[in-house]
C-alpha positions in Angstrom: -24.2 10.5 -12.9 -22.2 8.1 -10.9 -21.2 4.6 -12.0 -23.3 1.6 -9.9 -20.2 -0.2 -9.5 -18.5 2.5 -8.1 -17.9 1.9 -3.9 -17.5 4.8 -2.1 -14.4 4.2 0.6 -13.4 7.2 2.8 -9.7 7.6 2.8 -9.5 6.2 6.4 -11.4 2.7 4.9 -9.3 2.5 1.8 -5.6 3.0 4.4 -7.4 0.1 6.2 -8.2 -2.1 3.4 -4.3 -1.7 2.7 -3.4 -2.3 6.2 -5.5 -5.5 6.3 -4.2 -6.6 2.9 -0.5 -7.0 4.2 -1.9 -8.3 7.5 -3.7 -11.5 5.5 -0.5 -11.8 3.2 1.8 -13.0 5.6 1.3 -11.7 9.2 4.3 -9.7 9.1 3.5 -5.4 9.6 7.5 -5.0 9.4 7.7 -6.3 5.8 7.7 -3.8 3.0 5.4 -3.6 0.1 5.7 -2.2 -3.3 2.9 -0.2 -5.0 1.9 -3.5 -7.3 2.3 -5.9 -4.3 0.0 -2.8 -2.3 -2.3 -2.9 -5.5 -2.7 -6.8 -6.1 -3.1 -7.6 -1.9 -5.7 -5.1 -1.9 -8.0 -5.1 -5.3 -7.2 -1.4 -5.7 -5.7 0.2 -8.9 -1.9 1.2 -8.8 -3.2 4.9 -9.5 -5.1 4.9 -6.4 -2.7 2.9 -4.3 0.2 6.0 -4.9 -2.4 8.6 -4.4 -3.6 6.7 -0.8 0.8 6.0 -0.1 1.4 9.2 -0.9 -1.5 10.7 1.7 0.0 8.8 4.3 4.0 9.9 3.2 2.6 13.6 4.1 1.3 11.9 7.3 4.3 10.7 8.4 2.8 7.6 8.3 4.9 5.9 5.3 8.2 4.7 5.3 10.3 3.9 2.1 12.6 1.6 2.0 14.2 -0.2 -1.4 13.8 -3.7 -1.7 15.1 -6.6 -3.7 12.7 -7.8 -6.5 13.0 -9.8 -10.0 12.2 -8.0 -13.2 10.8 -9.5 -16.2 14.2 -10.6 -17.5 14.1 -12.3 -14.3 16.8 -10.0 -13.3 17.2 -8.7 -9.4 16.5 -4.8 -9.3 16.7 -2.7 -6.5 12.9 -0.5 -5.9 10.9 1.3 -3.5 8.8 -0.6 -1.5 7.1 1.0 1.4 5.5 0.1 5.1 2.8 1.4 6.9 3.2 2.9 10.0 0.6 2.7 12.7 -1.1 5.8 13.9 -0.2 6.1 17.3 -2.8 5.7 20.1 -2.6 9.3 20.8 -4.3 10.8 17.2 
């Protein structure tokens, strides 16, 4: 039996949600994301934010680039961040 709460997102709608996320968070598609920026912008979990990332990767779709970000010691450490690319008009 399924769980009420549960929605139901193709892959396609989830990608989008993602894509719309870092579109509201600061207008620029060029900046990179980490999975917890990915998974905070977007309301998913970080689980299901790799598994989505990770579609797109085989895609060729996702580009990974490491980023500057502060740790809990409030420390600078270098991580992966990725970006989105657009699927081009031809798919």
């Amino acid at each position: 039996m399924s769980d009420p709460r549960m929605i139901d997102l193709t892959e396609a709608q989830i990608i989008e949600e993602l894509q719309s996320a870092l579109d509201k968070a600061d207008g620029d598609s060029s900046r990179a994301f980490t999975t917890s920026e990915y998974a905070d912008l977007s309301g998913l979990s970080r689980t299901v934010v790799r598994a989505k990332l990770s579609k797109l990767k085989s895609a060729g779709r996702l580009e990974t680039v490491m980023v500057n970000r502060r740790n809990l010691a409030d420390r600078l450490q270098q991580i992966s961040a990725y970006r989105i690319i657009p699927k081009a008009d031809d798919e």
